[in-house]
N, C-alpha and C positions, 0 to 999 in steps of 0.2 A: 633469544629475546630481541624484540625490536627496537633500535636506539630510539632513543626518550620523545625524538622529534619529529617519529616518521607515524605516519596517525595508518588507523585499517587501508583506509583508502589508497596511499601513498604505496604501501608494500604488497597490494595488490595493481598495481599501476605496475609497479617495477616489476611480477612476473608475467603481466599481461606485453610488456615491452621489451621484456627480455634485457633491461639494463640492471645494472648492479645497484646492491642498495645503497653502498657509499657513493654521492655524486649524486644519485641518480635524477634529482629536480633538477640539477642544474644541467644535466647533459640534454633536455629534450624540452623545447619549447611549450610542447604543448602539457606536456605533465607539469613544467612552472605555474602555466596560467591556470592548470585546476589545480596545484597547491593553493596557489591563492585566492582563488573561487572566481568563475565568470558568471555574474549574473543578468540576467534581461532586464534594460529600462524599462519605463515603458510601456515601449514595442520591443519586439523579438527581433534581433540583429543576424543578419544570415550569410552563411556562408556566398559567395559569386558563383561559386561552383562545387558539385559535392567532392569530388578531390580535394580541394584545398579542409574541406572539416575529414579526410581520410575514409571515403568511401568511394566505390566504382560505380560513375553515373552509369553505366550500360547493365550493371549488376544491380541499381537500384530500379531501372526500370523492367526491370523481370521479375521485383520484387512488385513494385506496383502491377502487372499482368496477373499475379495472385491474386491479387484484389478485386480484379474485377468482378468475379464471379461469387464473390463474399458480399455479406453484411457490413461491409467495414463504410462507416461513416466518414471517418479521418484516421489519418494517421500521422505523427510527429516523430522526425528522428531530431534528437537535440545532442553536441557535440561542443563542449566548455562552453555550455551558454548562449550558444548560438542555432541557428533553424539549418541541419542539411539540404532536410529533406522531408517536404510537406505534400498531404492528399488529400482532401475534402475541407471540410471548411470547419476546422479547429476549436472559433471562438463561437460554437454551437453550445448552449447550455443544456444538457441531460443528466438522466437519472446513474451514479456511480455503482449501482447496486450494494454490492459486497466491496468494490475497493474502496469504499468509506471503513470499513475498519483500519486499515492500514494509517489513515487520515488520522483517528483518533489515536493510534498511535502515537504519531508524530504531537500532538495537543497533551499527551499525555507527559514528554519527556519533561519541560520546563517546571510542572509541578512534583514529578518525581526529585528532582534535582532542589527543588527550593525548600523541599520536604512538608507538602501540602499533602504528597499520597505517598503513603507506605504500603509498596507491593507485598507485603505480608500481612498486612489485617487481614482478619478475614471475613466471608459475608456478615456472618454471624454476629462478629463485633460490630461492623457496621449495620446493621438493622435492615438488612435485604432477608425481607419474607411474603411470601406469597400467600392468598386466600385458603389455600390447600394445605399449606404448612411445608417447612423444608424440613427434612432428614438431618436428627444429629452430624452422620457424616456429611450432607453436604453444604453446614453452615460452615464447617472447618475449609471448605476452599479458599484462598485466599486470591488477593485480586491480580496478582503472577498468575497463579492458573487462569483464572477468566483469561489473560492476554495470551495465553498459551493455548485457549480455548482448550485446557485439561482439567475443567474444575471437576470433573463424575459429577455434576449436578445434570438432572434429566428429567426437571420439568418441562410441561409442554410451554415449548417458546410461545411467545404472543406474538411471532411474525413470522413469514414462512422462508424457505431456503437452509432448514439444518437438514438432519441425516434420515435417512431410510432404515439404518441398523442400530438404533439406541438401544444401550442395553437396560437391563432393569436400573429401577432407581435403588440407589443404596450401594452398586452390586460391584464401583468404581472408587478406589482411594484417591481421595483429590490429586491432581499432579502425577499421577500414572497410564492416565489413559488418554489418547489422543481422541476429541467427536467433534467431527465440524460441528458445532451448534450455538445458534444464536441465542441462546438461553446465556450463554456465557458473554456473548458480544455485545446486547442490549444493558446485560447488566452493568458490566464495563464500563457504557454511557451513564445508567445513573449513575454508576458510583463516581464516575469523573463528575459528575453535576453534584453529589452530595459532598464531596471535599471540598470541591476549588470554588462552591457556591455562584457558577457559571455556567448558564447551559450551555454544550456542545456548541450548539450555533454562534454563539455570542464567543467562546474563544475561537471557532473558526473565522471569524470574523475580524477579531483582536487580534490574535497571536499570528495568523498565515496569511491572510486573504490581504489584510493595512499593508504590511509590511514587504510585501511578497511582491505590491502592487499587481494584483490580479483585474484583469481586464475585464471578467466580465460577469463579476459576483452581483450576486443577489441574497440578500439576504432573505426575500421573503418567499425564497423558490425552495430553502430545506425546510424538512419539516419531521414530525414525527411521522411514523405508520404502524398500525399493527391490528391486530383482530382486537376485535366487538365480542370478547367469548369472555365466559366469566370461567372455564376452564382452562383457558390459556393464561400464561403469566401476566401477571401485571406492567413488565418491564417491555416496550414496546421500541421501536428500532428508528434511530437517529439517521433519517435519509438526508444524502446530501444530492445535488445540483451542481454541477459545475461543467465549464468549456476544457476541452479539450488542452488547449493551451495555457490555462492557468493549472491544469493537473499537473502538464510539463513544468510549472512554475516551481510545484512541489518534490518532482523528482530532482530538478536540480538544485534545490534545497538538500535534499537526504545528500546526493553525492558530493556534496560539498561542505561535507558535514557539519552541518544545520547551519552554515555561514552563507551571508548574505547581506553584500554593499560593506564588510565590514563586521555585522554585528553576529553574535550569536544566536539565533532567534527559535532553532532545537540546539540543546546541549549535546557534543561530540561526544561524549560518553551514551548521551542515549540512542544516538544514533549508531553506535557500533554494538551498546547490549540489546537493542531491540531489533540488530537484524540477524542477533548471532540464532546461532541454531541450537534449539530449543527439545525441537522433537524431527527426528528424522524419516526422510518419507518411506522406508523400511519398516518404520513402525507403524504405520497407518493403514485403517481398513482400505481406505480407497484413496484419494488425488494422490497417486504416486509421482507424479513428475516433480512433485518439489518437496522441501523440508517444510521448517516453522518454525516462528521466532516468536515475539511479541505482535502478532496480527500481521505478521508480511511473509508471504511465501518465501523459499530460498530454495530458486532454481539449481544454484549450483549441485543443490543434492544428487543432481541426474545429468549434471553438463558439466563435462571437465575439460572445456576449454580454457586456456589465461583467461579469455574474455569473460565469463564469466563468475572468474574467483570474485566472491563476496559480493555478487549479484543478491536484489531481492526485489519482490514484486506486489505491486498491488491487483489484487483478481477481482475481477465481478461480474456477475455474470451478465451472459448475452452479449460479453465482448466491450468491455472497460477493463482497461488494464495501461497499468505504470511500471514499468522497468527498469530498475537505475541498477547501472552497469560501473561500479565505481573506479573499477579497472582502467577500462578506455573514457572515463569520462562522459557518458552518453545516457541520456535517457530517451525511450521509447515510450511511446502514448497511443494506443490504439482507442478508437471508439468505435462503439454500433450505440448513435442516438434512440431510444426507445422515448415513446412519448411519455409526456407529464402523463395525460390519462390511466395509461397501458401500468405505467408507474404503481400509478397511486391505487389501482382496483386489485392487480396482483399482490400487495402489502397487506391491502384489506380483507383478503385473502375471496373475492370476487371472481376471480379467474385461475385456474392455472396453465395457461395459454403460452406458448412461446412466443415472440417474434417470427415471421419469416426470416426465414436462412439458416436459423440455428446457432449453436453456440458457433465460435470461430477458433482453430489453430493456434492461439496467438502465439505457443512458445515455436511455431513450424513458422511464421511470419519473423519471431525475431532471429532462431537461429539461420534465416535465408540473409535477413538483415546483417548479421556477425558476418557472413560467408562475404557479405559486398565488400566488406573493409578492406581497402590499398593494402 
């Protein structure tokens, strides 16, 4: 058992450092200052040199030589709070894709916690039903499965990016089956707007973006997207907008568990049940490189380095993606900016186009990244 004082983070610090758990904030400087949380005024405060944040400048710039020949728009490596190591131009506002689930995660904890939402209602009770009608069993999902994206509900989503292998409707017990599908993530979003009587954007606003002091929010850049089909769900998909640098804002929020300047702004409790692992990538038809918690990948499922004991990620596609490393302290932030346009016509479901370049390696980018470290 871990003594009463030492949080997830902490006793993954001490096997990524190799120090004992008794002592161990006090033996290493830098595990002090993220017990205590380093967070960015602000502006983003940076290292002189990336040795002093514990990385090898000559190993980061072979990391950037990867990038050349990528889609990669930016890249952020953050280290207790502070900038290692920067590549394109960060405070660029673009589309998160898919790592907006992870977001509403994070929006989710403080009403879990106040007891606004009870992860076990289920659709059912709450009055989520579609034109087409939902299946006895899959009113019984409860809104834990949606965050587990395990509800066996397999109506057709009203936005695109679920799975190619859905099984029949009916054919899944709630909470048994693992389906990427945003049938469960859109809902997710109403149901967070039917509790907390706050839409999505209005607590990203309130609860992350005020307080977080994000640099370069817009509120009137997220929005909703989804098809115009009276076949497809009614529950349509909560896009968010945001720079580069202010996602970094979020990751070292989660690694700091939910602390920031002081205040509690995610509850530490939900920060450690929403990145536990939920469903493991053994169990899953396909993205094998990681597990699944409450909407955050978990790399570690397939990386057994210290470094990434109790790692979890935000993914989306075309190369968005947040990686907080609680161990060492560090969050990663990759982007491929894709336009508002390219955005909004592929939601509408107008295109199914990729970008040029394709998706991107990101977890072949951070483990080169792990590899720089002093």
């Amino acid at each position: 058992m871990l003594p009463v004082t030492m949080t997830r983070r902490s006793f993954a610090q001490s096997l990524a450092t190799g120090l004992p758990l008794v002592g161990m904030v006090s033996s290493l400087s830098e595990t002090a200052a993220a017990a205590s949380g380093h967070n960015p005024g602000e502006e983003w405060g940076r290292f002189d040199k990336a040795e002093d944040g514990g990385f090898r400048s000559a190993a980061l710039h072979a990391v950037e030589r990867m990038l050349y020949p990528l889609p990669t728009t930016s890249l952020l490596v953050v280290k207790a709070g502070r900038v290692v190591y920067h590549y394109g131009d960060s405070s660029h506002v673009s589309y998160l894709a898919s790592a907006r689930k992870s977001v509403l995660s994070m929006l989710y904890g403080k009403y879990v916690a106040n007891g606004t939402i009870n992860l076990d209602r289920t659709v059912g009770d709450l009055g989520i039903e579609e034109a087409g009608g939902l299946l006895p069993i899959e009113k019984r999902a409860t809104i834990r499965h949606l965050l587990m994206s395990s509800s066996g509900v397999y109506y057709p989503a009203g936005s695109p990016g679920g799975s190619s292998d859905t099984p029949p409707r009916g054919s899944k017990e709630p909470g048994t089956y693992f389906l990427y599908n945003n049938w469960d993530f859109n809902v997710a979003g109403a149901v967070f707007e039917k509790l907390t009587g706050k839409s999505v954007f209005q607590a990203l606003e309130a609860d992350l973006a005020g307080p977080l002091q994000f640099q370069d929010f817009d509120r009137s850049r997220q929005r909703m997207l989804g098809y115009d089909d009276p076949k497809a769900s009614r529950y349509k998909a909560y896009h968010l907008f945001l720079s580069g640098r202010d996602m970094a804002r979020l990751g070292v929020l989660m690694v700091n568990d939910g602390r920031w300047n002081g205040k509690q702004i995610v509850p530490a409790d939900w920060v450690s049940e929403s990145t536990k692992r939920r469903v493991r990538a053994d169990d899953m038809a396909s993205r094998r490189e990681s597990g699944y918690g409450y909407l955050w990948w978990l790399p570690a499922d397939t990386r057994t380095g210290a470094e990434w004991l109790g790692s979890y990620l935000a993914n989306g596609n075309f190369g968005q993606h947040v990686l907080c490393m609680p161990g060492i302290d560090t969050v990663i932030v990759h982007r491929n900016a894709v336009t508002d346009e390219f955005a909004i016509a592929r939601n509408l479901g107008q295109t199914n186009a990729s970008p040029a370049g394709g998706e991107v390696d990101f977890l072949k980018i951070a483990d080169a990244l792990v590899a720089a470290r002093t």
